[in-house]
Structures are given as C-alpha cells and as structure tokens.
Backbone bond lengths (Angstrom), bond angles and torsions (degrees), N, CA, C in turn:
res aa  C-N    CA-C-N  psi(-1)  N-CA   C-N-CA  omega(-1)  CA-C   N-CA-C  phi
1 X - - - 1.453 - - 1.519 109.45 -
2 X 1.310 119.86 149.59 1.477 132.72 -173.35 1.881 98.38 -64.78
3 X 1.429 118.28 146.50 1.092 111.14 150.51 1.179 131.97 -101.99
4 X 1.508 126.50 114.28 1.525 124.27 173.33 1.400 125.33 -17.76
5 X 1.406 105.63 109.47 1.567 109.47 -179.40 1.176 124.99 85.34
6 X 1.521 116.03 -3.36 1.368 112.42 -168.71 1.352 126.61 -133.22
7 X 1.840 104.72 -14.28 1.341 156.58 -170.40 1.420 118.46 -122.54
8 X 1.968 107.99 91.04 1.331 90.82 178.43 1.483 121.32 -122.46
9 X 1.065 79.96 -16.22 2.330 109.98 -177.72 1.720 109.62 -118.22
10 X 0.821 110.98 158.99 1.659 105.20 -178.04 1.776 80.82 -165.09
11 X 1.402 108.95 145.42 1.248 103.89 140.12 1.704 103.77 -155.09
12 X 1.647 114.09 168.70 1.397 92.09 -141.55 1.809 82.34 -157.15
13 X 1.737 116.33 136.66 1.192 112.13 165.89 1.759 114.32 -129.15
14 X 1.183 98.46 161.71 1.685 93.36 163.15 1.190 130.83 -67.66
15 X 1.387 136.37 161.46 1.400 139.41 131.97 1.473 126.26 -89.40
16 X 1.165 132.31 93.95 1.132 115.87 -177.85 1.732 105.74 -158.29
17 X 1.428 83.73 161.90 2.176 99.91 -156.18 1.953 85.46 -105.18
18 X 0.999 109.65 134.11 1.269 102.88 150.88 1.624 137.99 59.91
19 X 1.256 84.71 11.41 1.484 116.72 -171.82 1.411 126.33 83.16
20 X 1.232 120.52 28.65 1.368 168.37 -128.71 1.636 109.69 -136.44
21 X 1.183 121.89 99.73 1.424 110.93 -164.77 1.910 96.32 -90.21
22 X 1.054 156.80 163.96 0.881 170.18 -110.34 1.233 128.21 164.34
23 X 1.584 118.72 -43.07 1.424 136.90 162.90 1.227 126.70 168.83
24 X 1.305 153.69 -165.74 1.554 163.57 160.36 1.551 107.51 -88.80
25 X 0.943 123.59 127.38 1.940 112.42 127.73 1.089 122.38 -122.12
26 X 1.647 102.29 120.59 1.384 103.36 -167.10 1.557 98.33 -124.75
27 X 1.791 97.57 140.24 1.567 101.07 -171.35 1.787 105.88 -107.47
28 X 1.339 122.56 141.43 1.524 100.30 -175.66 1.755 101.53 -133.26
29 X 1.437 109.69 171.35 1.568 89.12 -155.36 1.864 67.71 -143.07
30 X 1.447 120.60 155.88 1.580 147.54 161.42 1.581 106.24 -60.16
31 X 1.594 105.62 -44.92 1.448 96.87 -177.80 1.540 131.24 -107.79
32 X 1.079 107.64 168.17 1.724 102.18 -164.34 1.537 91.56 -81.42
33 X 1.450 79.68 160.68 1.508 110.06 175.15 1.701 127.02 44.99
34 X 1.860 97.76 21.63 1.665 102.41 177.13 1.414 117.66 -74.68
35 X 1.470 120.60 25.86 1.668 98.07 176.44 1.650 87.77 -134.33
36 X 1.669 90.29 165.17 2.079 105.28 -168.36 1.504 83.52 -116.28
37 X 1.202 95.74 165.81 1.661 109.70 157.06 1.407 109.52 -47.23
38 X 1.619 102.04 -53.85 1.751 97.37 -170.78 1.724 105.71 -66.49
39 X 1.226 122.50 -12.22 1.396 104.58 171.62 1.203 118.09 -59.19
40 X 1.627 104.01 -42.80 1.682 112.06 -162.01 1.201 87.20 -64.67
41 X 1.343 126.15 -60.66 1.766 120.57 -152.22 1.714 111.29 -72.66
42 X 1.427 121.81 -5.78 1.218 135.87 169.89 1.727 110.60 -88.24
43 X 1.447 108.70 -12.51 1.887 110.20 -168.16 2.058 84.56 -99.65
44 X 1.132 114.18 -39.18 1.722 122.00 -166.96 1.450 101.24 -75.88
45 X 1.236 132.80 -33.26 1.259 130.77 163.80 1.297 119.42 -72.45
46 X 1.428 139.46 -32.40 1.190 146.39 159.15 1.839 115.54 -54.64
47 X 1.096 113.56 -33.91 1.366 146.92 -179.40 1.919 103.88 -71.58
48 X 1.409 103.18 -60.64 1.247 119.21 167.99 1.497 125.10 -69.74
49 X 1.288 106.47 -23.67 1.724 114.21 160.22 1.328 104.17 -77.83
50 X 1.582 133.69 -60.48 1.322 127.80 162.47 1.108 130.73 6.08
51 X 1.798 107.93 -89.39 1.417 118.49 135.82 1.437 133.13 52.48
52 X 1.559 78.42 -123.26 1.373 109.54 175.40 1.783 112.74 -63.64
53 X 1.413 103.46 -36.57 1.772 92.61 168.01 1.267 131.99 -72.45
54 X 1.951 109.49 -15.16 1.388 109.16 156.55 1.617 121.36 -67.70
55 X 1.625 111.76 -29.68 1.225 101.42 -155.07 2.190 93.60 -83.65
56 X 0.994 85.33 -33.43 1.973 76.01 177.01 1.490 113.97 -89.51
57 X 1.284 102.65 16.18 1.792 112.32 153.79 2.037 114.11 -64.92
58 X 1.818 78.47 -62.78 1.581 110.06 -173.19 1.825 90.93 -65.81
59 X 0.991 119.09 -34.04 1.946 110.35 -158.06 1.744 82.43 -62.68
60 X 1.735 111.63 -66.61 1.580 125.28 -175.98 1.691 105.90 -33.42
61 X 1.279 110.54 -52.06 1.198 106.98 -145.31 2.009 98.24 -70.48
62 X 1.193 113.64 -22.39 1.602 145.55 177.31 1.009 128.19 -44.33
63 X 2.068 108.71 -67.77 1.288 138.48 121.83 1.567 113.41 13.67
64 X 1.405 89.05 -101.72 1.551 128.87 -174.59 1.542 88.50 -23.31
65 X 1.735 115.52 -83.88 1.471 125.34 -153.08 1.533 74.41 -71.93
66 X 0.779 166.93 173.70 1.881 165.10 -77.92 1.219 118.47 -4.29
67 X 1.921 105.46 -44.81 1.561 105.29 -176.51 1.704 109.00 -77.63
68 X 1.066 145.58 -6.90 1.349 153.08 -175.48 1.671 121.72 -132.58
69 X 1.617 128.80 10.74 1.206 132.16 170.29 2.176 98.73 -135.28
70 X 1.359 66.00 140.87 1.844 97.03 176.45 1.725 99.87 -58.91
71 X 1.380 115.52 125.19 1.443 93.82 -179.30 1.798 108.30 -98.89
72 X 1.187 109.24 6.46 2.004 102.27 156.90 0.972 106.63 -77.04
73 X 1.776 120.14 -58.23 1.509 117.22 -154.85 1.579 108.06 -85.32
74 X 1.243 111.08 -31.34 1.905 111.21 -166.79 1.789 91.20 94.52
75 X 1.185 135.36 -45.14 1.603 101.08 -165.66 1.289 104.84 -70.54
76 X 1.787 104.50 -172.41 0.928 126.52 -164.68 1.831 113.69 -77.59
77 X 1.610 99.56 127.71 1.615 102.24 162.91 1.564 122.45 -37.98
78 X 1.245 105.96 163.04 1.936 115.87 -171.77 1.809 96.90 -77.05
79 X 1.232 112.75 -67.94 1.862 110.40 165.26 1.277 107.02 -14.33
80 X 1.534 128.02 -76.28 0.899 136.59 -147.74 2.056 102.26 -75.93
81 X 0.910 114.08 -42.43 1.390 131.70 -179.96 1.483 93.36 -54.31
82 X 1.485 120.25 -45.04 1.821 113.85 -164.00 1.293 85.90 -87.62
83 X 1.162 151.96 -59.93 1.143 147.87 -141.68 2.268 94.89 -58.18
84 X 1.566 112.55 -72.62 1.246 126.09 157.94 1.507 108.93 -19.15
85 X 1.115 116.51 -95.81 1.524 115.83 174.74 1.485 124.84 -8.68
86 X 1.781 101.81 -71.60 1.362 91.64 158.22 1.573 143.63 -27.35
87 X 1.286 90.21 -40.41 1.960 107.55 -174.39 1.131 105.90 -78.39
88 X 1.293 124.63 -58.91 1.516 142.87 169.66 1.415 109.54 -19.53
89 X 1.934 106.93 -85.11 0.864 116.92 178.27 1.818 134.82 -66.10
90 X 1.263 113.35 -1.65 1.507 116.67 151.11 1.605 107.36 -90.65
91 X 1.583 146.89 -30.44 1.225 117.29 -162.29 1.677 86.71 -88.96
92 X 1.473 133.56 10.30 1.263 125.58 -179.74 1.427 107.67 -84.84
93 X 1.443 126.30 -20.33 1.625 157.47 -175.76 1.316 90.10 -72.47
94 X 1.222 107.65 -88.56 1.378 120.55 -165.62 1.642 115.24 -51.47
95 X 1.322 137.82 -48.24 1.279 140.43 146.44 1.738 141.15 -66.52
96 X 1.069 97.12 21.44 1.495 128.70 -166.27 1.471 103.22 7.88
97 X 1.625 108.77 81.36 1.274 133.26 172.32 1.609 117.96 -104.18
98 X 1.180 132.27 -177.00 1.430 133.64 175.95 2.248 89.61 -130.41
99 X 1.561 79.43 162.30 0.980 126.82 171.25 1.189 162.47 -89.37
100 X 1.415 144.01 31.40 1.494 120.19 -139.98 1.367 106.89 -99.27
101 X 1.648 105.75 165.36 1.525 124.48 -164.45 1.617 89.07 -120.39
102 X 1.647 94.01 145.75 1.483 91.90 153.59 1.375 110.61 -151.21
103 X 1.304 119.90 123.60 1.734 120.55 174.07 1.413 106.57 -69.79
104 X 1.030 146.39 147.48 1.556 134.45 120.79 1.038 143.17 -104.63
105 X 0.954 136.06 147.90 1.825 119.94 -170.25 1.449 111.53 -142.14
106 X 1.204 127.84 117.00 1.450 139.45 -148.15 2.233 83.41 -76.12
107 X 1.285 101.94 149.08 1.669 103.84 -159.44 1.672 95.63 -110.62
108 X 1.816 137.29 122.50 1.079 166.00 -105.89 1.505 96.12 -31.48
109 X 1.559 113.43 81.74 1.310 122.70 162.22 1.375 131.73 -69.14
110 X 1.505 122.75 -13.87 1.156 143.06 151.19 1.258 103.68 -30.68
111 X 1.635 102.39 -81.09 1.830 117.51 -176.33 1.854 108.62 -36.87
112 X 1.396 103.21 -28.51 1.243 86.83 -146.15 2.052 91.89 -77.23
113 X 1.446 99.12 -34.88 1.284 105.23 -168.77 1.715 109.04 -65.83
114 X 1.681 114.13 -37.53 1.238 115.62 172.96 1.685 123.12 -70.53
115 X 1.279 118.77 -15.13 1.520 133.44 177.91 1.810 106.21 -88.81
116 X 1.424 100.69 -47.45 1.520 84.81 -160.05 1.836 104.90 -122.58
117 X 1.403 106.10 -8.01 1.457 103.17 166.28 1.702 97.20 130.92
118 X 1.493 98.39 166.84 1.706 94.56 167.52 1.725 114.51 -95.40
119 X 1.315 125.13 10.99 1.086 121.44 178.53 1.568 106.63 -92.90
120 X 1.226 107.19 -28.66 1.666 118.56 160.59 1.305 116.70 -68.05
121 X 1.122 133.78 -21.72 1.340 139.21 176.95 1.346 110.98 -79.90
122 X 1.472 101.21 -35.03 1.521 92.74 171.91 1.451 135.97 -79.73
123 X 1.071 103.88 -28.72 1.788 129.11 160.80 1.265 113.65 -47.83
124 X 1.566 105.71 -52.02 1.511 106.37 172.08 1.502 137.46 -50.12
125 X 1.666 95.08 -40.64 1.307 136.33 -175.37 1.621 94.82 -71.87
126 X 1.252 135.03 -47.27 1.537 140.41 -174.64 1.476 111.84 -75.08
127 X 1.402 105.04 -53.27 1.531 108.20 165.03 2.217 130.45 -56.86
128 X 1.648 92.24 -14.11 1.374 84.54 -176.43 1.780 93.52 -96.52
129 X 0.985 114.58 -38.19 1.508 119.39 160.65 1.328 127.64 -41.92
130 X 1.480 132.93 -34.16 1.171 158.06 -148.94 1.796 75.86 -116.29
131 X 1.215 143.21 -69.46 1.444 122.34 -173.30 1.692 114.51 -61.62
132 X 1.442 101.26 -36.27 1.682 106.86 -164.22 1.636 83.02 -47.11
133 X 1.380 117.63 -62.63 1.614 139.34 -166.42 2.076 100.88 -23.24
134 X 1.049 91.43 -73.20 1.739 113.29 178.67 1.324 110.38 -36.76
135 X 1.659 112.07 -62.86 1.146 108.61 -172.64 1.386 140.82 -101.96
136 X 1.226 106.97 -6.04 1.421 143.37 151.76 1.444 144.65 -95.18
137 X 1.680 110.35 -9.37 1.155 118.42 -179.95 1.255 126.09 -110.47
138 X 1.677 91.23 67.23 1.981 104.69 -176.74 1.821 99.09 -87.42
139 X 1.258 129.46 -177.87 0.845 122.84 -177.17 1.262 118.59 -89.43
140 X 1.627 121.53 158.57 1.475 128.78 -138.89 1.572 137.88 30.22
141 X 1.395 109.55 5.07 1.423 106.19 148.61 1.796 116.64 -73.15
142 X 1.153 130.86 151.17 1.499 170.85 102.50 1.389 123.61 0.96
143 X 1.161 126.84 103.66 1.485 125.72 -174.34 1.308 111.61 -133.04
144 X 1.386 136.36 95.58 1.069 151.12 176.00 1.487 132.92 -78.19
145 X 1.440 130.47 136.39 1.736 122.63 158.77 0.906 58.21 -111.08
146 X 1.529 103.80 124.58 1.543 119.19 120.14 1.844 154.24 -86.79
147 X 1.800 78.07 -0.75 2.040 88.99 153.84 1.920 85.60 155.93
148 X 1.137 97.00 157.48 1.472 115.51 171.27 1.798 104.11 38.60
149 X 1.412 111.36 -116.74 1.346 100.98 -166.44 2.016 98.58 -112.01
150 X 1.346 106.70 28.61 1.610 102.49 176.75 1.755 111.58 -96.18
151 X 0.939 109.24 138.49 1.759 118.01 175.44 1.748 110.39 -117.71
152 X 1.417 99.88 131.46 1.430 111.19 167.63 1.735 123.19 -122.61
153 X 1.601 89.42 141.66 1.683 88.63 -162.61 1.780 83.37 -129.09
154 X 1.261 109.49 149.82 1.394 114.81 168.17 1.494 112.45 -145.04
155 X 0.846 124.88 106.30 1.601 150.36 -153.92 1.808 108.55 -90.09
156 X 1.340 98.12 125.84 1.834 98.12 176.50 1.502 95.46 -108.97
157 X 1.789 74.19 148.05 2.414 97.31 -175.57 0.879 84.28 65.98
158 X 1.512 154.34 88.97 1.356 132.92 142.82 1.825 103.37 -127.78
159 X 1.207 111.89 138.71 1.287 114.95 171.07 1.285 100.52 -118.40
160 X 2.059 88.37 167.93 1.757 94.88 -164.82 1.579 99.99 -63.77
161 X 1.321 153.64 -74.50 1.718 137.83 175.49 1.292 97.99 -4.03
162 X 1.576 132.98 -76.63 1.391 129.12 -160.01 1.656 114.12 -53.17
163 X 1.352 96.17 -50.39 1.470 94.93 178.56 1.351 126.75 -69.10
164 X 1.250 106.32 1.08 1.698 103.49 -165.92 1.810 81.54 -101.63
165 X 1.424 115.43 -38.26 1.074 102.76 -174.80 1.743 122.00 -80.41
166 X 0.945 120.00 6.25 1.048 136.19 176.49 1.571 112.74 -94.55
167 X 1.369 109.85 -52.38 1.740 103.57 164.99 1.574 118.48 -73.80
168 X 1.052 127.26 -20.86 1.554 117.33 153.25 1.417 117.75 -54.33
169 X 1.387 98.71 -47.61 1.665 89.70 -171.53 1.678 116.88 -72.20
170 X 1.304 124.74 -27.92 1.099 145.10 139.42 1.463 120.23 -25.65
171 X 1.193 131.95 -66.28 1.235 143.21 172.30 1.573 125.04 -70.03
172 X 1.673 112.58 -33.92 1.295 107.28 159.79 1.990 122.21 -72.20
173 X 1.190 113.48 -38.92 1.271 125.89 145.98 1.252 128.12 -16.27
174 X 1.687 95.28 -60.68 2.149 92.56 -178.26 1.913 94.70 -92.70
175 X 1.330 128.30 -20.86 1.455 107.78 164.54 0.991 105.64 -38.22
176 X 1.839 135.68 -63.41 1.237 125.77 -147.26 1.301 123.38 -98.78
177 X 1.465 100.03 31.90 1.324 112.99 -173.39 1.446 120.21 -89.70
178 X 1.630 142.97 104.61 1.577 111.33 176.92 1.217 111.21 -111.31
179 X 1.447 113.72 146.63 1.760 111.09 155.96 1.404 100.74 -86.33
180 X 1.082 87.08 142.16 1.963 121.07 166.76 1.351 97.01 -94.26
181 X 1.425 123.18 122.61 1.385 124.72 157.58 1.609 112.95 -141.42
182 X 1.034 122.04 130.56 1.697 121.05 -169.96 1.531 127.19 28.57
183 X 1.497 83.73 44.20 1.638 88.04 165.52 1.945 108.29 93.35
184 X 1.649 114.69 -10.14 1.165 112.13 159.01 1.910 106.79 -109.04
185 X 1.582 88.19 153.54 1.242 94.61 167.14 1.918 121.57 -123.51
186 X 1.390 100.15 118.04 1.272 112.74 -155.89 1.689 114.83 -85.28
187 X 1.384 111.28 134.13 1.791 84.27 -176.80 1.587 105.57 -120.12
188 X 1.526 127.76 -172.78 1.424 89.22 -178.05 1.672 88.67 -170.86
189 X 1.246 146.00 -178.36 1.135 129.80 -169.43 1.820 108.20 -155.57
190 X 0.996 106.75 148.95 1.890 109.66 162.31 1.281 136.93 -113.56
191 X 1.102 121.11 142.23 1.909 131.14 -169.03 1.750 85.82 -92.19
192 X 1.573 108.14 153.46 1.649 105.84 -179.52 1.524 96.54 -159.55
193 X 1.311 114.86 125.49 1.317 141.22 157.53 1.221 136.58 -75.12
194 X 1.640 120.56 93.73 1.155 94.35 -165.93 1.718 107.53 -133.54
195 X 1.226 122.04 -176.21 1.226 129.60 -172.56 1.475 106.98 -175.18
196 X 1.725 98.86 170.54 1.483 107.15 174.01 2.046 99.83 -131.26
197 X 1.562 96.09 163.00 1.479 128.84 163.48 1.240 126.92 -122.21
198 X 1.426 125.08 126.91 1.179 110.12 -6.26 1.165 139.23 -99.86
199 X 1.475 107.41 18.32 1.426 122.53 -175.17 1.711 130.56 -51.21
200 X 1.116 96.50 -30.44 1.379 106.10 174.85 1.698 126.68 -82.65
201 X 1.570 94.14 -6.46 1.685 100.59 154.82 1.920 87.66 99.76
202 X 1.277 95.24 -8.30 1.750 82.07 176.39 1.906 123.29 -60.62
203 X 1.645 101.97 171.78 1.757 91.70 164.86 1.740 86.60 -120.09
204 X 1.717 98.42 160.26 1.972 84.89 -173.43 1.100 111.62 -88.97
205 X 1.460 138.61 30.79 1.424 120.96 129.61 1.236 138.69 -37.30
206 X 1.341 99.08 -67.41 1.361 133.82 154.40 1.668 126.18 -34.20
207 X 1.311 108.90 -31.06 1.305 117.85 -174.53 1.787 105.41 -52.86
208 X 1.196 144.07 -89.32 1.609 142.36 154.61 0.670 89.34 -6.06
209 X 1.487 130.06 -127.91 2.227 136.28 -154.40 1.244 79.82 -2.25
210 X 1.190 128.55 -100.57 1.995 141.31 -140.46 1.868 81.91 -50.60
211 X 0.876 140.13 -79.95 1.220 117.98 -142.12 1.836 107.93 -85.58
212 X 0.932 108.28 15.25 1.561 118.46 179.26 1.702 91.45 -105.88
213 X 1.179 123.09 -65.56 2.093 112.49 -176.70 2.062 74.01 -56.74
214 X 0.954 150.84 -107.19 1.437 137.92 -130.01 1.631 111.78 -24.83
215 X 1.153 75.92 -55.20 2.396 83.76 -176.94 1.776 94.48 -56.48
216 X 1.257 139.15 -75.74 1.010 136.44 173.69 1.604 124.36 -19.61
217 X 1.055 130.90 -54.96 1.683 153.27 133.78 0.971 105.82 -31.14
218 X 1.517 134.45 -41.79 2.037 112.29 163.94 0.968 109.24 -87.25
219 X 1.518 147.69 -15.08 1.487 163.31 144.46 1.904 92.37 -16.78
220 X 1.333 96.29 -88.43 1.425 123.33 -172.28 1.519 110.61 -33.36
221 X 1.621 112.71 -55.09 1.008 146.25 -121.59 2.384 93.38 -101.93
222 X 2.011 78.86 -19.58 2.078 72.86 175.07 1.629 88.21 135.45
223 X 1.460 136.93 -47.84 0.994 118.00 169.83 1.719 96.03 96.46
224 X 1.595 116.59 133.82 1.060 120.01 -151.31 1.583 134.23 63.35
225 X 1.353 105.18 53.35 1.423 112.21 -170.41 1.801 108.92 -163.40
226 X 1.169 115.72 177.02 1.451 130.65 -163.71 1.520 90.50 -126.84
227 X 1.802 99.66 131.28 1.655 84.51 178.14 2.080 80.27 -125.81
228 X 1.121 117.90 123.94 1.535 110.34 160.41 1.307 129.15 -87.31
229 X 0.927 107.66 163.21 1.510 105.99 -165.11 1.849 100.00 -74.21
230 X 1.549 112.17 170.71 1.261 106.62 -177.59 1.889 130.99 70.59
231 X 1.460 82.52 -18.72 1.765 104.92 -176.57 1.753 99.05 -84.68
C-alpha cells in the first residue's frame, strides 16, 4: 500500500522464469507522475536481464554439484573426496585430532548384476549409499563412491573404538537390508576396511593402500565383516 505523503509513483516489474514468479522490483518515487513509459519498459528489461543472470547462476551452480557428486548415489565424487582428505587430514595434524577411514565394498556384486540384472545393481548400489547416508552422514564427515561398487567414508573425531563401532553398525545395517524386485527379495552384504589417522602411525598418502589391503583381508577373511587395521 502507498504511504501517505511519501508515496506517489511506483512502478513495478516481475521476475519470473517460465511462468514462474520469482519476485517484484518495485521502484517508488515521493513525486507524482515521475515514471514514463520508457521507464517502465527500461525497469522490465533490467528485470529481463536479471533473469537470465539468475538462471545461469542456478545452471553454474548445477554444474558445479554434477562435477563432484555421483549421479546414482548423490555422494561425493573420488576427486573431490582426495582433494577433502587432504584438508581433513592436515587440520587433523594441526589440531591433534583422529580420524577414521572406511572402505566399503559391496560383497560378490558381479553375481548380483549377472543373477538379477543391472537395474538391480543399481538399487543395491543406492540402497548401500542411502544407509552409508543414515549412519555416517553427521556433519563434516565425507561420503564417497569411489568407483563401481566401493564406498568411502572418512569420519571427523573419530577414534579406532568409534570407528570399529561405527563399521559394525554400518555393516549389520546393510545385512538387513533387502531389495524387493519383481516379486524377489534380494539381500546382499559388505566387507569394510577400516582404520584411523593419525593414530595408526599412517602418513595420508598412505591412508587408501592401508585401507584398501584391509577390505581385501575381509574379502579373504569370509566376506561380511570389518577387518581393522592392526587386527
């Protein structure tokens, strides 16, 4: 509404995408009769430049989360995971914090894709992601695919107790997990590698190798299990 005495001209356009309202800008002036046609059609073009600089804001901003998230699972790309790590694992140096790692590796995923299809594989693949999410995805931890059916989680404040207890709970979790798909219900399980920094005497180069032979070692070891490092 106009304010008495103070409010005498207004003129006013949309923002909006697609038929999509977006917002107002509305300009208002004390004195009468300060706006022309060409104002209005000079405020709607400004409006209409607007626009388009919101919408290749949102295209960029789109991009961006595309170039660094898995687009089955939603976590975070492996690039993006090393790049983090790096950071991680020096402000863990510098604040003499711990660390934990966790590999996962979805357990004879082959079978699963050659038995029941690759559209099941992918479900599977969403659902172990969709748990990592739950039980691991407090804030400033790290959630990684790091390729095919492996997941990486890297955990802040975490000591080895925490982490061990954290990949159990993790791992009993996706045991009891099933997909339902056409009338079967499929169940399926993960081997998990885990460790801490810097407690475990590692340098974080090193951190992957060590927790990649660990996953391998519950592989060996029977499959469906947590092997920690040092164990």
């Amino acid at each position: 509404a106009f304010k008495e005495r103070e409010t005498h001209s207004v003129i006013a356009s949309p923002l909006s995408i697609a038929e999509r309202v977006l917002g107002v800008v509305r300009v208002e002036s004390k004195k009468t009769y300060s706006f022309s046609l060409d104002d209005s059609r000079l405020l709607r073009s400004v409006c209409d430049l607007g626009v388009v600089v919101l919408e290749r804001a949102n295209l960029l901003r789109n991009m961006k989360e595309l170039a660094i998230h898995d687009p089955l699972t939603g976590l975070f790309l492996r690039d993006y995971f090393f790049s983090r790590l790096k950071d991680e694992t020096h402000r863990a140096l510098s604040n003499h914090m711990q660390l934990g790692v966790l590999m996962v590796d979805v357990d004879d995923f082959k079978r699963i894709n050659d038995t029941h299809g690759h559209i099941v594989g992918d479900i599977v693949l969403k659902r172990v992601a969709k748990v990592l999410h739950e039980i691991v995805g407090e804030t400033g931890n790290i959630l990684c695919r790091f390729g095919g059916e492996e997941f990486l989680a890297l955990i802040v404040e975490c000591n080895r107790e925490r982490v061990v207890t954290i990949a159990e709970q993790l791992r009993c979790a996706i045991e009891e997990t099933v997909v339902s798909f056409r009338r079967k219900d499929i169940c399926f399980t993960v081997s998990i590698g885990a460790l801490t920094y810097p407690a475990d005497g590692l340098d974080a180069h090193g951190l992957l190798d060590v927790a990649d032979k660990l996953l391998y070692k519950a592989k060996r070891e029977g499959k469906n299990r947590v092997c920690l490092y040092g164990q």
